[in-house]
gemmi code that builds the backbone of each chain (N, CA, C; Angstrom):
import gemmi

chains = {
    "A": [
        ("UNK", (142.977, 104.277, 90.509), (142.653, 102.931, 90.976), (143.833, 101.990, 90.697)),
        ("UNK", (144.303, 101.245, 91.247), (145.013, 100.029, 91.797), (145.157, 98.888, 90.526)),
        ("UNK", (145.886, 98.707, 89.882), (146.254, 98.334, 88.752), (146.333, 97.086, 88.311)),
        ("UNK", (146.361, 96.360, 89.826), (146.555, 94.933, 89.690), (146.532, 94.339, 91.467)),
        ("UNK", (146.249, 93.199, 91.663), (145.307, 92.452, 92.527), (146.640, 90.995, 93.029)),
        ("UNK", (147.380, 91.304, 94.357), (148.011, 89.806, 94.264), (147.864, 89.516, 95.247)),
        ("UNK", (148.146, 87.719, 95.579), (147.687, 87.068, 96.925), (148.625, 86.275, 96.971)),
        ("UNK", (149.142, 85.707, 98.152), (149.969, 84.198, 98.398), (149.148, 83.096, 98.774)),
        ("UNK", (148.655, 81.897, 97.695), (148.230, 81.200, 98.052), (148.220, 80.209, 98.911)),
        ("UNK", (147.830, 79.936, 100.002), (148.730, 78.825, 101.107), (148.088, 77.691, 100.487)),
        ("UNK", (148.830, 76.202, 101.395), (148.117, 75.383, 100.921), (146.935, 74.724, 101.431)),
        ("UNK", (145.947, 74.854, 100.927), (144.532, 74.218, 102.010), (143.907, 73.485, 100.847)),
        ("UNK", (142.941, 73.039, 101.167), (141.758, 71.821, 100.760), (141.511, 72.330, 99.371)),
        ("UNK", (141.202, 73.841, 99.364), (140.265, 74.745, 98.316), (140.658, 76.059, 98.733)),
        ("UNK", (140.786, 76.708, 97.867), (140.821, 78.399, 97.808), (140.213, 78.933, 96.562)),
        ("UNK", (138.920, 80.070, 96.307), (138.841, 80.211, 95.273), (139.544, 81.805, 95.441)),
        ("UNK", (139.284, 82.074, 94.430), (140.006, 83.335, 93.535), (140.119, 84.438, 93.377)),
        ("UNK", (138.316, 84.142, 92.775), (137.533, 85.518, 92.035), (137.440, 86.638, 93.069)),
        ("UNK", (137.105, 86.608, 93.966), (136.913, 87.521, 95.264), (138.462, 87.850, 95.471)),
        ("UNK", (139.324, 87.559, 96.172), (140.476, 87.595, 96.467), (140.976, 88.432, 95.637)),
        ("UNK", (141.446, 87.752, 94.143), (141.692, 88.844, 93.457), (141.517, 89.450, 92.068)),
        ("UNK", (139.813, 89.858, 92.604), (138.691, 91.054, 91.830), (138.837, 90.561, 90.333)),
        ("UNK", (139.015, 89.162, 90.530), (138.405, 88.701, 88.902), (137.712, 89.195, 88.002)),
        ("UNK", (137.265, 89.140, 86.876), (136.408, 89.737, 86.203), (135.567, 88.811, 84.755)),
        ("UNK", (136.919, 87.729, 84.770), (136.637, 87.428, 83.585), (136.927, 85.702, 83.646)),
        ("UNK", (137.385, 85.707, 84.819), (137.475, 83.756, 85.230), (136.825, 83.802, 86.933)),
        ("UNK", (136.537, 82.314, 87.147), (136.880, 81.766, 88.822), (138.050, 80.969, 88.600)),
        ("UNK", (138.843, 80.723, 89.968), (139.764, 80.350, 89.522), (139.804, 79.800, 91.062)),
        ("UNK", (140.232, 77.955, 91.047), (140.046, 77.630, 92.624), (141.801, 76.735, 92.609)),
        ("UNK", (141.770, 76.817, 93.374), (143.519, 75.834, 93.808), (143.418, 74.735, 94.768)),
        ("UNK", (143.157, 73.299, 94.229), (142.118, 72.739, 95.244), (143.208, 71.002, 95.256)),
        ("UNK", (142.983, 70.588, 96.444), (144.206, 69.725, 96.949), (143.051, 68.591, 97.611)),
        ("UNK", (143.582, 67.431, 96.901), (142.954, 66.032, 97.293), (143.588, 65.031, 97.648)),
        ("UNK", (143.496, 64.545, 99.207), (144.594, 63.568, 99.586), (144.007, 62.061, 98.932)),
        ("UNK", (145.067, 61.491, 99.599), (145.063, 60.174, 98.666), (143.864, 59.325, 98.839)),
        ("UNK", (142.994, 59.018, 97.750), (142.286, 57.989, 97.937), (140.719, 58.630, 98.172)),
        ("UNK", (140.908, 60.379, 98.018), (139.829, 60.876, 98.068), (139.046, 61.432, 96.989)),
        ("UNK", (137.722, 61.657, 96.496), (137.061, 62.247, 95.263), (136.424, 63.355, 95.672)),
        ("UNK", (135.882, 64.277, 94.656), (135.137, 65.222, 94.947), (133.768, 64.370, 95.103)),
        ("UNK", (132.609, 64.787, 96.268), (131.645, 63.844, 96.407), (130.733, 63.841, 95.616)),
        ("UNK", (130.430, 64.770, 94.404), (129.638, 64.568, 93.450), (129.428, 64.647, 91.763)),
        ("UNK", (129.189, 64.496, 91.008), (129.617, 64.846, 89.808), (128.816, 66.106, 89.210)),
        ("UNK", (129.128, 67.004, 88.837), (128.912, 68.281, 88.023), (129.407, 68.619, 87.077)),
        ("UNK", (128.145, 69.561, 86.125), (128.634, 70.291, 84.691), (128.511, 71.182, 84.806)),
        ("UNK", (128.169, 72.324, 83.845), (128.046, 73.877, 83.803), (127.128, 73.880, 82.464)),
        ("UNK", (125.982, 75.330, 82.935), (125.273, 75.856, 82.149), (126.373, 76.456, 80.934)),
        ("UNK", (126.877, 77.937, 81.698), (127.761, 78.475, 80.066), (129.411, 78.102, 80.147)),
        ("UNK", (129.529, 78.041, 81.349), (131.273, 78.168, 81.314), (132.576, 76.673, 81.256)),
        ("UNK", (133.112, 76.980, 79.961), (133.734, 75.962, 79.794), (134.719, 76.405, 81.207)),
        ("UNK", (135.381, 74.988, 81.602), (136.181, 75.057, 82.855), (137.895, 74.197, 82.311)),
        ("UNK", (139.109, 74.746, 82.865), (140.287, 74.055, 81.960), (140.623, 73.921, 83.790)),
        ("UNK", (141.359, 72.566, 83.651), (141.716, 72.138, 84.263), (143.419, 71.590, 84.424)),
        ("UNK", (144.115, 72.352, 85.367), (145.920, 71.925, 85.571), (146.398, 70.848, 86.509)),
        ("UNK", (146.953, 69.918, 86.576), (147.264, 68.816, 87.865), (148.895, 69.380, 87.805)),
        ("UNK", (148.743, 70.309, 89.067), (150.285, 70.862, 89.530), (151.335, 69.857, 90.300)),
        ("UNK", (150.473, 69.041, 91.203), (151.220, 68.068, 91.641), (150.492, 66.649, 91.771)),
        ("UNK", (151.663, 65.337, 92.374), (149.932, 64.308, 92.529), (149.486, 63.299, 91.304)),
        ("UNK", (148.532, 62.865, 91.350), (147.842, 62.273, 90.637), (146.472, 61.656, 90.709)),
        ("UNK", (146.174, 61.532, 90.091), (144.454, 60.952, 90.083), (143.823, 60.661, 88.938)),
        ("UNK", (142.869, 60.815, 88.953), (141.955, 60.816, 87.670), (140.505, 61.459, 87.393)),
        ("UNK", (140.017, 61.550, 86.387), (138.770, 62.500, 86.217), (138.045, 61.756, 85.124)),
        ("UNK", (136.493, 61.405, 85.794), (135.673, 60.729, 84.968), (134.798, 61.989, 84.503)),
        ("UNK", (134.720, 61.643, 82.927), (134.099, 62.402, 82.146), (133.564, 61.680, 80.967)),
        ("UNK", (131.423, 62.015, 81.642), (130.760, 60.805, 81.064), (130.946, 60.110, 80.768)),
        ("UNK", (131.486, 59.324, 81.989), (131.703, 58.041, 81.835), (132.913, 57.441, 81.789)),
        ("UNK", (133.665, 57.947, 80.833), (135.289, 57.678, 80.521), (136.153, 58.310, 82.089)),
        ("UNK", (136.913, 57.007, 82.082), (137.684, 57.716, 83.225), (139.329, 57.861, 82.398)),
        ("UNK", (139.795, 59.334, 82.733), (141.103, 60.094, 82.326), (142.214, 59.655, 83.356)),
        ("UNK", (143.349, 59.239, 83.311), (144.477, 59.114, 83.993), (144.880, 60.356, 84.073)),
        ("UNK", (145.181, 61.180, 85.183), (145.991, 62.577, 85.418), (147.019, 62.905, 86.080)),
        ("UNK", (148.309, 62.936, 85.654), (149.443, 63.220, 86.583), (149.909, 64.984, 86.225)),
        ("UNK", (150.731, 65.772, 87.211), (151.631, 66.716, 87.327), (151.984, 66.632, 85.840)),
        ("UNK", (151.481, 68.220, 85.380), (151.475, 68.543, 83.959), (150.714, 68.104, 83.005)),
        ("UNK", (150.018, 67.767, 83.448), (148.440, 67.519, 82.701), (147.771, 68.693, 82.838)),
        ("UNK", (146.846, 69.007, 81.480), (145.953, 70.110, 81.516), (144.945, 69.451, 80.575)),
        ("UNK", (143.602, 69.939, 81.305), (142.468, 69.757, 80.203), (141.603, 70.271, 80.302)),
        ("UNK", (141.147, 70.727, 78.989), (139.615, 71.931, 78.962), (138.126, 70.402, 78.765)),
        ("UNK", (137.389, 70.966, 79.746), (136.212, 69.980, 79.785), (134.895, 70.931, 79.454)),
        ("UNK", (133.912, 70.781, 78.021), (132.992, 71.611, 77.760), (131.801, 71.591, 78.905)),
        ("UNK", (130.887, 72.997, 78.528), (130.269, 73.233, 79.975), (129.744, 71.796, 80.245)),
        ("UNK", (128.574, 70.961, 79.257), (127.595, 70.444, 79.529), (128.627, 69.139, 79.790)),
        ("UNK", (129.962, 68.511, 79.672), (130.326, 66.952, 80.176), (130.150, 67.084, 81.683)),
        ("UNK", (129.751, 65.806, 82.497), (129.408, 65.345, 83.646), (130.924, 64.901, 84.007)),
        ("UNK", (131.501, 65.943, 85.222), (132.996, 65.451, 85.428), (132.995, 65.203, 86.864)),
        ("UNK", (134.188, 64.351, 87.629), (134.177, 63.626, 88.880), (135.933, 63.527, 88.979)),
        ("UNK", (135.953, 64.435, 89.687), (137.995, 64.685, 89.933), (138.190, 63.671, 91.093)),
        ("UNK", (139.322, 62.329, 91.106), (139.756, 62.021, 92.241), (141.109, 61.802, 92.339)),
        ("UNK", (141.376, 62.094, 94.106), (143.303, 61.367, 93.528), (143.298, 59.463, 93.786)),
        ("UNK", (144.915, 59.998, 93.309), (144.790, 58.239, 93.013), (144.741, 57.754, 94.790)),
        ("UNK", (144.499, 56.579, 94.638), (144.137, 55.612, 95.737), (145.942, 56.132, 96.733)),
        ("UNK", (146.863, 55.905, 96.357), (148.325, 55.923, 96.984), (148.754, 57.400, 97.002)),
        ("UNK", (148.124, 58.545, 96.511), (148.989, 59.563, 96.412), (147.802, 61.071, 96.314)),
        ("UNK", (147.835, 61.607, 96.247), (146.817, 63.291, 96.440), (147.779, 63.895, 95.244)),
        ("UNK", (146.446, 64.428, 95.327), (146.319, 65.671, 93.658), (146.150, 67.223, 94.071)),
        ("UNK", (147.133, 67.936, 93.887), (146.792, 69.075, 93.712), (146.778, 69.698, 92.096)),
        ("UNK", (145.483, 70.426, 92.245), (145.498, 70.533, 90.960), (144.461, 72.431, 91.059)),
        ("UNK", (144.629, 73.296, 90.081), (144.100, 74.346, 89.618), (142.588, 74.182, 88.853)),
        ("UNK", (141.718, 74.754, 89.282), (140.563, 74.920, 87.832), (140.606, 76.462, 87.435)),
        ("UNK", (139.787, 76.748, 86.184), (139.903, 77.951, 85.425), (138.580, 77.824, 84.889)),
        ("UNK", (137.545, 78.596, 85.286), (136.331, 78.645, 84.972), (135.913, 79.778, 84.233)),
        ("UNK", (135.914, 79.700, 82.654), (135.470, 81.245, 81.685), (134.173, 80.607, 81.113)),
        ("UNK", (133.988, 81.989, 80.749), (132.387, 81.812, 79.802), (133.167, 81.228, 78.193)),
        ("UNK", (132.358, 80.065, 77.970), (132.500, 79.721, 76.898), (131.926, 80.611, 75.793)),
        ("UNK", (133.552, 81.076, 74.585), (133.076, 81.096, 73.498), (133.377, 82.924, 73.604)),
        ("UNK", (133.910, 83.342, 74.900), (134.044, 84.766, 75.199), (135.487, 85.234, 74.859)),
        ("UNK", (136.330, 84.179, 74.469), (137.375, 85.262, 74.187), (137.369, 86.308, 72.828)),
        ("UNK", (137.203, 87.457, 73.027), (137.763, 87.698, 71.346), (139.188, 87.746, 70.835)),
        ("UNK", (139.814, 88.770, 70.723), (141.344, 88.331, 70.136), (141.898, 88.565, 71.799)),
        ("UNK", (143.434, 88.144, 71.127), (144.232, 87.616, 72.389), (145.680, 87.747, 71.905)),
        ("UNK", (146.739, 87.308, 72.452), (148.662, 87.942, 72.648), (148.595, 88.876, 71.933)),
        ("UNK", (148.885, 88.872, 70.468), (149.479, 89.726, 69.997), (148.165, 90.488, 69.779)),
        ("UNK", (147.552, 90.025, 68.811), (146.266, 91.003, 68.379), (145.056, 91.950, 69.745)),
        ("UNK", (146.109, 91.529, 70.826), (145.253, 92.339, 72.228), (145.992, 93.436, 72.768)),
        ("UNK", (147.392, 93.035, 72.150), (148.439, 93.755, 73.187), (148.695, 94.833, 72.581)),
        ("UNK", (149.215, 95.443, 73.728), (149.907, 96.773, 73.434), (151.148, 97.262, 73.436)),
        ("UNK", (152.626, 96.903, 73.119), (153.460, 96.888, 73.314), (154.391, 98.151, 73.381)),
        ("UNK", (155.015, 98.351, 74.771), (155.959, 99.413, 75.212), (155.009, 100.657, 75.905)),
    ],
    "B": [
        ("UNK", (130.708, 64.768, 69.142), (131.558, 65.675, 69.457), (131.838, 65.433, 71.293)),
        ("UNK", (133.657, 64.917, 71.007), (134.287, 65.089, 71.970), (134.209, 66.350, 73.142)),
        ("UNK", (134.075, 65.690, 74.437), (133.479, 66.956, 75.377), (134.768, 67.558, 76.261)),
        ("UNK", (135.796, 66.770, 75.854), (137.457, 67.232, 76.911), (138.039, 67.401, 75.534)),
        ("UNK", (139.137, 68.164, 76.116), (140.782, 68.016, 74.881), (141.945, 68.154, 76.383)),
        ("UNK", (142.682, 67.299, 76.561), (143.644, 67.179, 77.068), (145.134, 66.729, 76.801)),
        ("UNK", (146.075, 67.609, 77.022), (147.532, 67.386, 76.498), (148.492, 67.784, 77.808)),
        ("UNK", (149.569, 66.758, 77.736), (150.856, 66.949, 79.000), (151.889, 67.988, 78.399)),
        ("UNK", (151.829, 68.499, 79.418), (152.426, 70.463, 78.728), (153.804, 70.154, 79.569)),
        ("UNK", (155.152, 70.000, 78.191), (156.297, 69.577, 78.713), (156.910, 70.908, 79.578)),
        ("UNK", (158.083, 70.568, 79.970), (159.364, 71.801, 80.293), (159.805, 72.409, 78.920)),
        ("UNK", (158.982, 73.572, 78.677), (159.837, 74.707, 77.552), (160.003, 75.694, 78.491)),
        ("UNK", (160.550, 76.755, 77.441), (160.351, 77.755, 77.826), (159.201, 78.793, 77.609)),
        ("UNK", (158.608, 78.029, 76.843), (156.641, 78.854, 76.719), (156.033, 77.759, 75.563)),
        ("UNK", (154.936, 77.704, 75.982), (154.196, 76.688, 75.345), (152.464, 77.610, 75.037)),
        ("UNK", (152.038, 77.535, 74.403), (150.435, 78.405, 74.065), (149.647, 77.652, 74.091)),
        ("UNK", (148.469, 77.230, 75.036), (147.464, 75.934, 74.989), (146.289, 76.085, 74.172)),
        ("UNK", (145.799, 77.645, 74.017), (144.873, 78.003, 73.606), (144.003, 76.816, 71.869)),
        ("UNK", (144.985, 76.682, 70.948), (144.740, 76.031, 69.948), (145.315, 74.165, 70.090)),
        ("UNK", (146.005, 73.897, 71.298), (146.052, 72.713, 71.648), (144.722, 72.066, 72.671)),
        ("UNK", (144.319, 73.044, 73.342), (142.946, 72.631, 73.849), (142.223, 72.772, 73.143)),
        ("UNK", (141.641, 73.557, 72.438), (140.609, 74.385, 72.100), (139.895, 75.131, 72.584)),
        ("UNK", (140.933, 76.074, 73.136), (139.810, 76.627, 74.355), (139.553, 77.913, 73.350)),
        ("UNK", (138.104, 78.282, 74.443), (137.191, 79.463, 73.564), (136.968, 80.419, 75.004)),
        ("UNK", (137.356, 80.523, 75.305), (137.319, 81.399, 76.396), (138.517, 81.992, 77.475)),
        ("UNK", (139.813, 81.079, 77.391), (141.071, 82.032, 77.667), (142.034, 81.508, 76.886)),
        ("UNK", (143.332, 82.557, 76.923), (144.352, 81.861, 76.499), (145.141, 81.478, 77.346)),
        ("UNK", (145.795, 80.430, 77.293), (146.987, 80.321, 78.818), (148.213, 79.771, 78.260)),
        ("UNK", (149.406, 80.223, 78.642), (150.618, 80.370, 78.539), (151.428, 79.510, 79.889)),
        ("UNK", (152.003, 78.777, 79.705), (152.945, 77.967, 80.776), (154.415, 78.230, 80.235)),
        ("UNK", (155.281, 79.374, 81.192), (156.647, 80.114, 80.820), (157.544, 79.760, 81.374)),
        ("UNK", (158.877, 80.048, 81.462), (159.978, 79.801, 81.985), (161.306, 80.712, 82.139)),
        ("UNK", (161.619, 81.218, 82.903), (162.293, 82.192, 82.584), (163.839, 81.971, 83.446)),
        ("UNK", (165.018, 81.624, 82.747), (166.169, 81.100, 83.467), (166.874, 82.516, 84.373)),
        ("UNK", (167.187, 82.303, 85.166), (168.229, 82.980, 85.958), (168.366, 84.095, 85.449)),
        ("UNK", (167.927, 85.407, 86.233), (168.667, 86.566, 85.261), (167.800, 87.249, 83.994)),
        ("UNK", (167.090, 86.342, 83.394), (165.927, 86.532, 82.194), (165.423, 87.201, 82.346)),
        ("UNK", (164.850, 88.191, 81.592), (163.532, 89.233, 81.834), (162.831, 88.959, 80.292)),
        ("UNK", (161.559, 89.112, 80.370), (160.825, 89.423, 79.154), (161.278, 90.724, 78.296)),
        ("UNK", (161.709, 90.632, 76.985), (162.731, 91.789, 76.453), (161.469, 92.971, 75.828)),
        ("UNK", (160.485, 93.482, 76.929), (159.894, 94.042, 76.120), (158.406, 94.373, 77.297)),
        ("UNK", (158.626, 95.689, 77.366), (156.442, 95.961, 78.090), (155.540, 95.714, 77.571)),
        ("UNK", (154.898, 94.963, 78.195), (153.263, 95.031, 77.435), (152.034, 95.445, 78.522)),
        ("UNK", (150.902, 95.802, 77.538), (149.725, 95.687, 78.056), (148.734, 95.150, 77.146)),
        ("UNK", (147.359, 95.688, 77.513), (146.316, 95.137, 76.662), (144.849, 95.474, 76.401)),
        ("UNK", (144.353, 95.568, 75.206), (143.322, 96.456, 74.596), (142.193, 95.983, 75.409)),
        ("UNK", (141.521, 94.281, 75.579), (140.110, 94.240, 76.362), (140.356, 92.756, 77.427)),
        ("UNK", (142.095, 92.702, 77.115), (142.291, 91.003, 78.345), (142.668, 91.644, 79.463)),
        ("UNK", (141.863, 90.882, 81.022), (142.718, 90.963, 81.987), (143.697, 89.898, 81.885)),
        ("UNK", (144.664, 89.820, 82.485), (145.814, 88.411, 82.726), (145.725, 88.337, 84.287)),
        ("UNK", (146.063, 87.426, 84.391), (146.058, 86.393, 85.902), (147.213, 85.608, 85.870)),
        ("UNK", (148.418, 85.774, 86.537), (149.817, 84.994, 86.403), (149.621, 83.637, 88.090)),
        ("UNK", (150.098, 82.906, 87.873), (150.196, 81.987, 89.508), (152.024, 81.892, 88.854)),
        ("UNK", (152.411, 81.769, 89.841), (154.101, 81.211, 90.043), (154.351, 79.953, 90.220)),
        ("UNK", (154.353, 78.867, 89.688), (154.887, 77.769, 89.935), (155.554, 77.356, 90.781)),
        ("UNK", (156.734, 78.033, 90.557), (158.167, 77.821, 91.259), (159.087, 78.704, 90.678)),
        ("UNK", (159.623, 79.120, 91.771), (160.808, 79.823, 91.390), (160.774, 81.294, 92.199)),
        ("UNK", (161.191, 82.041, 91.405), (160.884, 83.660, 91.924), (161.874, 84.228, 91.156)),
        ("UNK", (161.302, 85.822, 90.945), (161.216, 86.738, 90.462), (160.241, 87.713, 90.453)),
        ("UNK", (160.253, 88.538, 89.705), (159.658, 89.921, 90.058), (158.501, 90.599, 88.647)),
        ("UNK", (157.869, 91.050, 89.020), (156.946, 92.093, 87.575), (156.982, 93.856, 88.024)),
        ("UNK", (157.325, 93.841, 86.808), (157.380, 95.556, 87.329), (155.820, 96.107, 86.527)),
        ("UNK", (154.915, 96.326, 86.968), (153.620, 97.321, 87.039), (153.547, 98.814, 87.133)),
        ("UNK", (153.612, 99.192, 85.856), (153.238, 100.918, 86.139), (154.290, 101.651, 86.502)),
        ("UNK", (155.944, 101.081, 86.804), (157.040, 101.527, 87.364), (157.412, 101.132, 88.960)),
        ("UNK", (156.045, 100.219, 88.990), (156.240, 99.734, 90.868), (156.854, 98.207, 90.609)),
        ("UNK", (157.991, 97.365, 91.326), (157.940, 96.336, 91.303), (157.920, 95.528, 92.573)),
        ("UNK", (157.327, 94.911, 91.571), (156.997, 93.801, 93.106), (157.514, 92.398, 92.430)),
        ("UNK", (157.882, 91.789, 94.105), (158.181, 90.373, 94.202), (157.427, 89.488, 93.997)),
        ("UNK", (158.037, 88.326, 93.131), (157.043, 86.971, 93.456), (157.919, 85.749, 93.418)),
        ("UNK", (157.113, 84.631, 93.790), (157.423, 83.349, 94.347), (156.250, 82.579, 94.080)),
        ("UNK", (157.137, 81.354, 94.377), (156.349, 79.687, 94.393), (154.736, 80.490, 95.453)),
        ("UNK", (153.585, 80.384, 94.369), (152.214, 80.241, 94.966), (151.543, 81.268, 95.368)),
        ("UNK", (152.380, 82.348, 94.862), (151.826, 83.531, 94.145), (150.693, 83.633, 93.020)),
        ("UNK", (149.814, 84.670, 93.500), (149.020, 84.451, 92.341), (148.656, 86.411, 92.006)),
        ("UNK", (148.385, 86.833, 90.620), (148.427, 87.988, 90.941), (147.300, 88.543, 89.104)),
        ("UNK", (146.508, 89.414, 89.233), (145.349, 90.013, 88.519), (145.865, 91.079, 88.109)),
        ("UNK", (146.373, 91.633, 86.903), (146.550, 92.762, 86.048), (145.834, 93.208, 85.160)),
        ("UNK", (144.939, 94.427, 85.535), (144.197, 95.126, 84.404), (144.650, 94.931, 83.027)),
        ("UNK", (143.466, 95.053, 81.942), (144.252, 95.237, 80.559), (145.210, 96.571, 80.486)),
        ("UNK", (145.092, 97.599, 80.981), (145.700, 98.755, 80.477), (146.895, 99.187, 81.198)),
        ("UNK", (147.148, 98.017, 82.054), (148.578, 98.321, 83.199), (149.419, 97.858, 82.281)),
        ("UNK", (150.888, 98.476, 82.459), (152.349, 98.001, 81.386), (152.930, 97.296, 82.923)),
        ("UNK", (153.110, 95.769, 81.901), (153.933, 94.808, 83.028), (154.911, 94.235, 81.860)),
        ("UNK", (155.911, 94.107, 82.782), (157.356, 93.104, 82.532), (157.783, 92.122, 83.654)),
        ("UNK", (158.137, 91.112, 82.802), (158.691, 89.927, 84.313), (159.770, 89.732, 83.908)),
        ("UNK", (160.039, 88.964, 85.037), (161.547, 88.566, 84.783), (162.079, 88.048, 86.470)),
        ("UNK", (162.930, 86.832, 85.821), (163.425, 85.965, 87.017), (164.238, 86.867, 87.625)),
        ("UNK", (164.004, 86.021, 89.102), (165.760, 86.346, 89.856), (166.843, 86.423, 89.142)),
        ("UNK", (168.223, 86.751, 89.795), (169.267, 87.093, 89.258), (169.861, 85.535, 90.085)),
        ("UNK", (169.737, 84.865, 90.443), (170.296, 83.875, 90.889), (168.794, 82.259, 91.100)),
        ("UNK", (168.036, 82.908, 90.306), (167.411, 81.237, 90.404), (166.025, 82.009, 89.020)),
        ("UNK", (165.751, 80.629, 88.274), (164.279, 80.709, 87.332), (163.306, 80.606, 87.819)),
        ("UNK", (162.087, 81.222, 87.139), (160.828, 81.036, 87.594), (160.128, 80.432, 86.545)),
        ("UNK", (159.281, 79.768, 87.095), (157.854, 79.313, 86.155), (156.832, 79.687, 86.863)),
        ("UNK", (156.031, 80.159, 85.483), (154.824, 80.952, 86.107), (153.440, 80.555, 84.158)),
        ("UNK", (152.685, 80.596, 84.946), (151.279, 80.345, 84.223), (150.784, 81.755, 83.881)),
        ("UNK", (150.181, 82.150, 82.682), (149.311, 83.070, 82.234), (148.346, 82.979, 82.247)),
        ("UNK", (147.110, 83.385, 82.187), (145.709, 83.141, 81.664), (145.345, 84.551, 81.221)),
        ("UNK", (144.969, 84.627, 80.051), (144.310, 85.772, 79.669), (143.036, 85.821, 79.077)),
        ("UNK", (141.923, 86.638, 79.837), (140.879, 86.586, 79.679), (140.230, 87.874, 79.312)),
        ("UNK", (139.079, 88.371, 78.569), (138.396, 89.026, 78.497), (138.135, 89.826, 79.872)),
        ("UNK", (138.006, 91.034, 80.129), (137.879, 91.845, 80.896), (136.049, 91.924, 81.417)),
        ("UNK", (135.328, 91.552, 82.486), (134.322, 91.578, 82.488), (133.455, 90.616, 81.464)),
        ("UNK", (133.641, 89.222, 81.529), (133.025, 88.737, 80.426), (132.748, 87.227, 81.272)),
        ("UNK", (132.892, 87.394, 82.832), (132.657, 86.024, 83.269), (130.620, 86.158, 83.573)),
        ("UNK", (130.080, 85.761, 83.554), (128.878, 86.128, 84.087), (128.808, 85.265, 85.542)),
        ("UNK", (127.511, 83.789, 85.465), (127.458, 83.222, 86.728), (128.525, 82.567, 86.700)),
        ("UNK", (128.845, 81.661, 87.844), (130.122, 80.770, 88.135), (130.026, 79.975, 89.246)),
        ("UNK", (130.759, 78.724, 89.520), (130.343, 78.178, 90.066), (129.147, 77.742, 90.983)),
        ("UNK", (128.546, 77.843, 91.990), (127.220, 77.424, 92.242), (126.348, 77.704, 90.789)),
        ("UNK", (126.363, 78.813, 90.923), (125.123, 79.550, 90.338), (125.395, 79.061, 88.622)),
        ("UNK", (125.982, 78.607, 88.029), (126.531, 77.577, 86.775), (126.518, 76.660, 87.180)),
        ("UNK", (126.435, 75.806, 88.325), (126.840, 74.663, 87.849), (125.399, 73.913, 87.518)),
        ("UNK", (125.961, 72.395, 87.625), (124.725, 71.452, 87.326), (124.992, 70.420, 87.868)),
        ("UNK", (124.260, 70.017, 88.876), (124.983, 69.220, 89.829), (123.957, 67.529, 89.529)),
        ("UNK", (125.183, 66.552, 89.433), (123.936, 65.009, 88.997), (124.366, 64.697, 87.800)),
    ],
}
model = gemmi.Model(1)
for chain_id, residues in chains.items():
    chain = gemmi.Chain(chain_id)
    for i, (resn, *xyz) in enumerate(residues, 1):
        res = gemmi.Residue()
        res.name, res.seqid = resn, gemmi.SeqId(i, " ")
        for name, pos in zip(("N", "CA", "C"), xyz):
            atom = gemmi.Atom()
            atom.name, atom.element = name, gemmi.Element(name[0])
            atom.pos, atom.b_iso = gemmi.Position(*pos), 0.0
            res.add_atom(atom)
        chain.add_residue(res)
    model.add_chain(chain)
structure = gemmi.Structure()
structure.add_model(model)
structure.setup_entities()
């Protein structure tokens, strides 16, 4: 069996991941907001904490309540249960990554996972 | 108890978010690899898949003795037990993102997680 899973992401609105390529252990979406637009509703999550990258762009992300300033190179992990609302800024579009894992599932990790040579 | 952790992840050459977020469910790595660079060393891994995206740049991973190309918006899924090495072009750097996750440990996800309101 086939060892590893790759895709070229183009650029569109939304692309998720997991399907594409045979995830197992995240969703993972690549999702692009022109200027002056929001996602239309606000959502949390039952188990899975979700981390969030702003690759290009800018905007902001209200989380209960508090609204976050977000530019290119910003990253932030938001726990399952906060109420979050991604928009770009009014003058400019956000592209930005999410990373959706089960909270609380990693066990060890770099060194203590790896196998080296 | 705070429901985000968010930090602006400068230009290094590797940065580890895992204990700057607090994340509990992957680790992620934001790399850099100048002109010519290769990672000095194979790895694999006991129970993480990894998930790389390319930033920018290009270069290559060699898998199992096969290599393949990558570039700006690439995205690509490696079993735990495959031996990979990267490493930039010979005439330009790449940046590229890690995520390493538990192998089989996502359960529901989006729709079916979320919580919408």
């Amino acid at each position: 069996m086939k060892q590893y899973t790759k895709a070229s992401v183009p650029n569109q609105a939304r692309i998720e991941l997991h399907d594409i390529l045979n995830l197992t252990g995240a969703e993972i979406s690549v999702n692009q907001l022109a200027a002056g637009q929001e996602i239309p509703f606000v959502h949390a999550h039952k188990e899975n904490e979700e981390i969030y990258a702003v690759l290009s762009g800018s905007g902001a992300v209200v989380i209960d309540d508090e609204k976050i300033a977000l530019k290119a190179g910003d990253w932030i992990r938001i726990a399952p249960q906060a109420k979050r609302q991604f928009s770009a800024a009014a003058d400019e579009g956000i592209s930005y990554i999410c990373i959706q894992v089960k909270e609380n599932s990693l066990g060890n990790y770099t060194a203590e996972d790896a196998v080296i040579g």
